[in-house]
ZANULO-223434 format. One line per 4 residues: number of its first residue (from 1); their letters; for each residue x negated, y negated, z negated of N, C-alpha, C, CB. Coordinates in Angstrom, 3 decimals. Glycine has a CB too. Layout:
# ZANULO-223434
NUM	A	X Y Z X Y Z X Y Z X Y Z | ...
This chain:
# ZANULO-223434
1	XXXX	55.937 123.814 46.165 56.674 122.625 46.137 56.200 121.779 44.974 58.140 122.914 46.058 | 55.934 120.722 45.375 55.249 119.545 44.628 56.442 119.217 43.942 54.544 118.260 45.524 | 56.431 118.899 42.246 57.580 118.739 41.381 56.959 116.799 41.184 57.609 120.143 39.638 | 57.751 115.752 41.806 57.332 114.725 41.203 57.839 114.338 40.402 57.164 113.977 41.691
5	XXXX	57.760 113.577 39.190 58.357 113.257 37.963 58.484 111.573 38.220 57.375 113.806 36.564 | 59.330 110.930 38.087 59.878 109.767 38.005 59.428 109.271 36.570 61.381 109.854 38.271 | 59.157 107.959 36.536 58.707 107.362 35.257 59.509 105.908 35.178 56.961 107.189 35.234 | 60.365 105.811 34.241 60.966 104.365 34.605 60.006 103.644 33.640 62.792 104.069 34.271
9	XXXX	59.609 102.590 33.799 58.898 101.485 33.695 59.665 100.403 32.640 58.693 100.958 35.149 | 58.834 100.062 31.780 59.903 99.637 31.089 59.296 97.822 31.274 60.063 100.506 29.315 | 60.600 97.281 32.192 60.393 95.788 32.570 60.731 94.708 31.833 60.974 95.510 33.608 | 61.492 95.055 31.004 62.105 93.906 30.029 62.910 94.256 28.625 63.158 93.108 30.899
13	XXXX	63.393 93.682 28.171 64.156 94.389 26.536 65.639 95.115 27.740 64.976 92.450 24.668 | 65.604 95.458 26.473 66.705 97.186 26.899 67.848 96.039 26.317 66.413 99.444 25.570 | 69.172 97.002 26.885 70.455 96.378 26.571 70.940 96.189 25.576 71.249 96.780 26.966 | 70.014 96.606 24.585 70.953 96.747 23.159 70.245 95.533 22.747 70.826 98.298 21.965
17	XXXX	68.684 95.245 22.651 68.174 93.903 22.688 68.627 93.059 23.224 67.239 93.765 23.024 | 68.863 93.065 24.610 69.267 91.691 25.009 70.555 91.216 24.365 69.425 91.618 26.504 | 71.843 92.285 24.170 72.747 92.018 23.098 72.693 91.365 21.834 73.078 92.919 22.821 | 71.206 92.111 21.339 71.410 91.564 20.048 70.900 89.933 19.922 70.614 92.534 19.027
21	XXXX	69.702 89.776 21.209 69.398 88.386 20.523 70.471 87.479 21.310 67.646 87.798 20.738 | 71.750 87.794 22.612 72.228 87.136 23.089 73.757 87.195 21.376 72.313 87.632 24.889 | 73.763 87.678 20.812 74.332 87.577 19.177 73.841 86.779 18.416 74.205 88.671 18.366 | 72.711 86.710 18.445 71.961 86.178 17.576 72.099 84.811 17.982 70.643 86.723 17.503
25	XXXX	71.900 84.583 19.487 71.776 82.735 19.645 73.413 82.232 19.470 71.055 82.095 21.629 | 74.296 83.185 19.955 75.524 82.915 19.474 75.665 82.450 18.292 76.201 83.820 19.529 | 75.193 83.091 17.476 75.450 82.728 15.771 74.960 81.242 15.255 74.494 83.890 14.756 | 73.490 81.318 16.445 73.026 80.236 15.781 73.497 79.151 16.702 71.507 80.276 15.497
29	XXXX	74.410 78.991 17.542 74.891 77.843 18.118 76.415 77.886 17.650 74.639 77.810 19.730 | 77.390 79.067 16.835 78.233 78.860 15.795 77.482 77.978 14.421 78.750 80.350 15.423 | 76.586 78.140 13.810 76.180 77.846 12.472 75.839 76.206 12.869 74.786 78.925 11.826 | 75.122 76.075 13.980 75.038 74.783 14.329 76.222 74.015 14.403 74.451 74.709 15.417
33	XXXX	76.954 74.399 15.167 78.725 73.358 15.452 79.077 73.589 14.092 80.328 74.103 16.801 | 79.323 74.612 13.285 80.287 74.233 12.135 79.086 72.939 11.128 80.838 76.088 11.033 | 77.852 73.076 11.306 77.152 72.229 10.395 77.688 70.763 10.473 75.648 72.287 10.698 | 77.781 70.571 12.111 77.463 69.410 12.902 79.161 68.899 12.752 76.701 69.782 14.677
37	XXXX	80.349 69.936 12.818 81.447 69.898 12.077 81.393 68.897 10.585 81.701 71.396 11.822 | 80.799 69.512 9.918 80.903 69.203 8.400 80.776 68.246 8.276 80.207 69.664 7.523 | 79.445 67.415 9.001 78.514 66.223 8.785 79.468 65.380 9.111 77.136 66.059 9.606 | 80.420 65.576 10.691 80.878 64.599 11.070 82.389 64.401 10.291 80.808 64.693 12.514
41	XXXX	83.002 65.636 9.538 83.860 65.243 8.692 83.413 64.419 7.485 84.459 66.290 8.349 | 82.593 64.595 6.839 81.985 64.251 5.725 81.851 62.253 6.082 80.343 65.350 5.581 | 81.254 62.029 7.134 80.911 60.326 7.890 82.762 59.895 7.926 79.870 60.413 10.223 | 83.593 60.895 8.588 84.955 60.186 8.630 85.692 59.779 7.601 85.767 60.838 9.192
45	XXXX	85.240 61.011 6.586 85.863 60.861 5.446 85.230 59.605 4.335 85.821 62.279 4.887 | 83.977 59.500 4.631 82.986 58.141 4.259 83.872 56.846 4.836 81.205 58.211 5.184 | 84.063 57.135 5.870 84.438 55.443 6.113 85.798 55.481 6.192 83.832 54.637 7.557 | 86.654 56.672 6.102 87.811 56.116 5.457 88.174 55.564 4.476 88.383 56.623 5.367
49	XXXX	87.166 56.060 3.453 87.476 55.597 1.632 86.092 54.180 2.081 86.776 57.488 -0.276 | 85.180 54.095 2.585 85.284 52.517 2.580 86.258 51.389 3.655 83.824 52.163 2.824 | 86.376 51.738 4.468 87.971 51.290 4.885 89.154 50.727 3.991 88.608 52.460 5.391 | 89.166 52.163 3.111 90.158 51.994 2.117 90.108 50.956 1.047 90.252 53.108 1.526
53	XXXX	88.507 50.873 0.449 88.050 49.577 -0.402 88.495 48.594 -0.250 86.947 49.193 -0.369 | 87.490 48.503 1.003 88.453 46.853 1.838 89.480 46.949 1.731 88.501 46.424 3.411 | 90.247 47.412 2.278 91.902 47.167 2.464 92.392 46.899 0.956 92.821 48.679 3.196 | 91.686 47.562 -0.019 92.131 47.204 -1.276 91.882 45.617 -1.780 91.461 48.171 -2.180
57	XXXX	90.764 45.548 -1.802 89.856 43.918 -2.044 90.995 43.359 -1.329 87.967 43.512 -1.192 | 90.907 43.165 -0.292 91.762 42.208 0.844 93.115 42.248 0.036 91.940 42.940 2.701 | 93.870 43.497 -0.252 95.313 43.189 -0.571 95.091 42.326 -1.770 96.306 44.531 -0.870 | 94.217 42.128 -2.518 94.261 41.958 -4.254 93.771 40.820 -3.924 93.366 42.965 -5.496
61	XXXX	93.232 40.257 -2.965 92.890 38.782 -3.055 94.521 38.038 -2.078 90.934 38.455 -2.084 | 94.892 39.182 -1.477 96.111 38.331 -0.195 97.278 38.142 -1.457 96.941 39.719 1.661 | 97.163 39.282 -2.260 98.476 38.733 -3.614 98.104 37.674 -4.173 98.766 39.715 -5.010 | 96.785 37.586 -4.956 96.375 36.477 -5.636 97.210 34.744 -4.781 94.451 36.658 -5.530
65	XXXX	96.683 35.113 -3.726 96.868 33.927 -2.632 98.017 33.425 -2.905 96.861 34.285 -1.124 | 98.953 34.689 -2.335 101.058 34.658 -1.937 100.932 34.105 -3.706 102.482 37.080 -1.434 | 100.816 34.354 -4.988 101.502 33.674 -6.031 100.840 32.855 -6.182 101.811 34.194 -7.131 | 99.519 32.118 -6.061 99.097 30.545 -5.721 99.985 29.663 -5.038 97.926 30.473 -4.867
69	XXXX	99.886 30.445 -3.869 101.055 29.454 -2.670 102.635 30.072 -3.129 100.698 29.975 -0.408 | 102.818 30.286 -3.520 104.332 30.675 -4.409 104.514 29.677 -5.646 104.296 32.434 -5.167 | 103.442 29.408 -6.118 103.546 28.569 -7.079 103.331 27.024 -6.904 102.771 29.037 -7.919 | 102.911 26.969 -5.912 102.380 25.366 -5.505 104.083 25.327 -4.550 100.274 25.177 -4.187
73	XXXX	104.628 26.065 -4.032 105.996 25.933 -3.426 106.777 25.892 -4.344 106.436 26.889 -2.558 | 106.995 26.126 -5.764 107.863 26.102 -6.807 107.418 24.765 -7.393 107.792 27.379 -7.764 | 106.611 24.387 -7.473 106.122 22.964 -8.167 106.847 21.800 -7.351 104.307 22.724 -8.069 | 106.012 22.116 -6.129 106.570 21.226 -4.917 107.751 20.727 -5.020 106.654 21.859 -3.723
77	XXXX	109.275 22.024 -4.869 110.650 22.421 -4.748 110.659 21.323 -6.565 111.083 24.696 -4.579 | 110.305 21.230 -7.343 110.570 20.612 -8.477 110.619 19.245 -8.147 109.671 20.916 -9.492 | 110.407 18.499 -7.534 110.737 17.095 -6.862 112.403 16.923 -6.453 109.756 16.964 -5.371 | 112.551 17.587 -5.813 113.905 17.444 -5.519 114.685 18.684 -6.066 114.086 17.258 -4.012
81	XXXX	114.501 19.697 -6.963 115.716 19.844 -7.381 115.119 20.656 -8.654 116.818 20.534 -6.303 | 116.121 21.592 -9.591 115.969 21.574 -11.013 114.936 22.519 -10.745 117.222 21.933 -12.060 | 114.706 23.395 -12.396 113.536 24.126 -12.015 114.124 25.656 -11.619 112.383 24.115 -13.305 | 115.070 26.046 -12.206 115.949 27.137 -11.873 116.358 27.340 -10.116 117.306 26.825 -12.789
85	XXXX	116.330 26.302 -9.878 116.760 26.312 -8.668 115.448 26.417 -7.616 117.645 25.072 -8.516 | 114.360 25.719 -8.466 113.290 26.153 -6.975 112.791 27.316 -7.480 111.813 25.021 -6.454 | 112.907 28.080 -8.771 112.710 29.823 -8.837 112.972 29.913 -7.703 113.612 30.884 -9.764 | 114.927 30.102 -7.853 115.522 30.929 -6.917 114.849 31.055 -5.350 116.910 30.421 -6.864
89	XXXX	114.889 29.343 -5.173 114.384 29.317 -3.757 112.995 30.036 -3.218 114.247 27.927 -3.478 | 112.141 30.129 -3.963 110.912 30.626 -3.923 111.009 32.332 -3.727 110.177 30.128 -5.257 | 111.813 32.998 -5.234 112.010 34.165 -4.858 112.352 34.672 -4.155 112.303 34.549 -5.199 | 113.937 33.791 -3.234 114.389 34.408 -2.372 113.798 34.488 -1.418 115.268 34.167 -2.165
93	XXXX	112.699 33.742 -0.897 111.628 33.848 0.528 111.036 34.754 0.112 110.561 32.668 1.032 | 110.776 34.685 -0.743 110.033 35.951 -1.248 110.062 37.850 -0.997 110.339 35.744 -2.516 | 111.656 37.590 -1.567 112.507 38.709 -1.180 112.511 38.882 -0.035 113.696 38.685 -1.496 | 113.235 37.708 1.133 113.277 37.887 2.265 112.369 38.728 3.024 113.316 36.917 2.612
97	XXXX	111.110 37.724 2.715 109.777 37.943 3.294 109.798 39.595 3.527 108.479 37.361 2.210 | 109.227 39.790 1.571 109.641 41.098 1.427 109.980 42.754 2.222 110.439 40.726 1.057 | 111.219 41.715 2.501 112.478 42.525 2.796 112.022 42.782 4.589 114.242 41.452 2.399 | 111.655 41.806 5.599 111.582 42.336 6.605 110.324 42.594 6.652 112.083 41.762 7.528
101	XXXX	109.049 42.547 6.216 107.854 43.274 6.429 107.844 44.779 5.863 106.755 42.478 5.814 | 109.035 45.464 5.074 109.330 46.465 4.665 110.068 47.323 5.945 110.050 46.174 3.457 | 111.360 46.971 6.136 111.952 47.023 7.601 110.809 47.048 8.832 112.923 45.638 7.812 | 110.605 46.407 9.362 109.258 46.632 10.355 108.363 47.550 9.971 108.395 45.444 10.521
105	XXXX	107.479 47.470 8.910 106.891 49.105 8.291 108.008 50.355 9.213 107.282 49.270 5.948 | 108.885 50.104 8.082 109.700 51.444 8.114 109.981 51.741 9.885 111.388 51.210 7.097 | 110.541 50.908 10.447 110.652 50.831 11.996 108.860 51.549 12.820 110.999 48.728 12.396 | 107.886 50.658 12.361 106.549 51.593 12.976 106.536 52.697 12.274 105.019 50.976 12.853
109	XXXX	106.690 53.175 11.203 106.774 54.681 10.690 107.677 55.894 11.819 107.688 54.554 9.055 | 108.769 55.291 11.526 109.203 56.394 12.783 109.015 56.312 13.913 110.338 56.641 12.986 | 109.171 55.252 14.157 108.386 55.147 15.997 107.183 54.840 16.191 108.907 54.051 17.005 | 106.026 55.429 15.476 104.739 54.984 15.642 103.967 54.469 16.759 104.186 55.772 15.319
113	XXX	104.414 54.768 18.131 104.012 54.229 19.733 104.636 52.760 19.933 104.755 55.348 21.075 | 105.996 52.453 19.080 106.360 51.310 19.717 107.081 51.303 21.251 105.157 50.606 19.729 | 107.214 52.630 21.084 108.096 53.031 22.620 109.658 52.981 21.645 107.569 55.185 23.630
């Protein structure tokens, strides 16, 4: 009786290889997203703080403005009445003003949708 011996052939990487480099590309398509993560936090966080500049510039020139035109309305108000009195009048728009662009804030704060 003829004893034949079987020979397996070896066709491709064995299972523990294909594991390891199917690990390996894993890792490197984790290391990629968290990079690609970082970068794109790093750009948001960039143009929030220049965002933020502006918004600063802009407020510091929009005050400058409001006590120009606060003051050319108190000069004005000095034609017809004392000077105490066009303070008041001035401040109190002022206040007013103030007072409901604070209110509206506070109103979009809690209801941020506007629903």
């Amino acid at each position: 009786m003829a004893v034949t011996q079987m020979t397996h052939e070896h066709n491709g990487p064995s299972a523990v290889q294909a594991l390891e480099r199917l690990a390996d590309g894993a890792q490197g398509v984790i290391r990629d997203q968290l990079e690609l993560a970082r970068i794109e936090a790093r750009e948001a966080v960039l143009g929030s703080l220049t965002g933020m500049a502006a918004a600063l510039v802009g407020t510091i020139f929009f005050l400058i403005g409001w006590v120009a035109l606060s003051m050319a309305a108190y000069t004005r108000l000095l034609v017809w009445v004392p000077p105490w009195t066009s303070f008041l009048i001035v401040a109190g728009v002022n206040l007013a003003l103030g007072a409901a662009a604070a209110a509206w804030g506070i109103t979009r704060m809690r209801n941020p949708r506007g629903i």
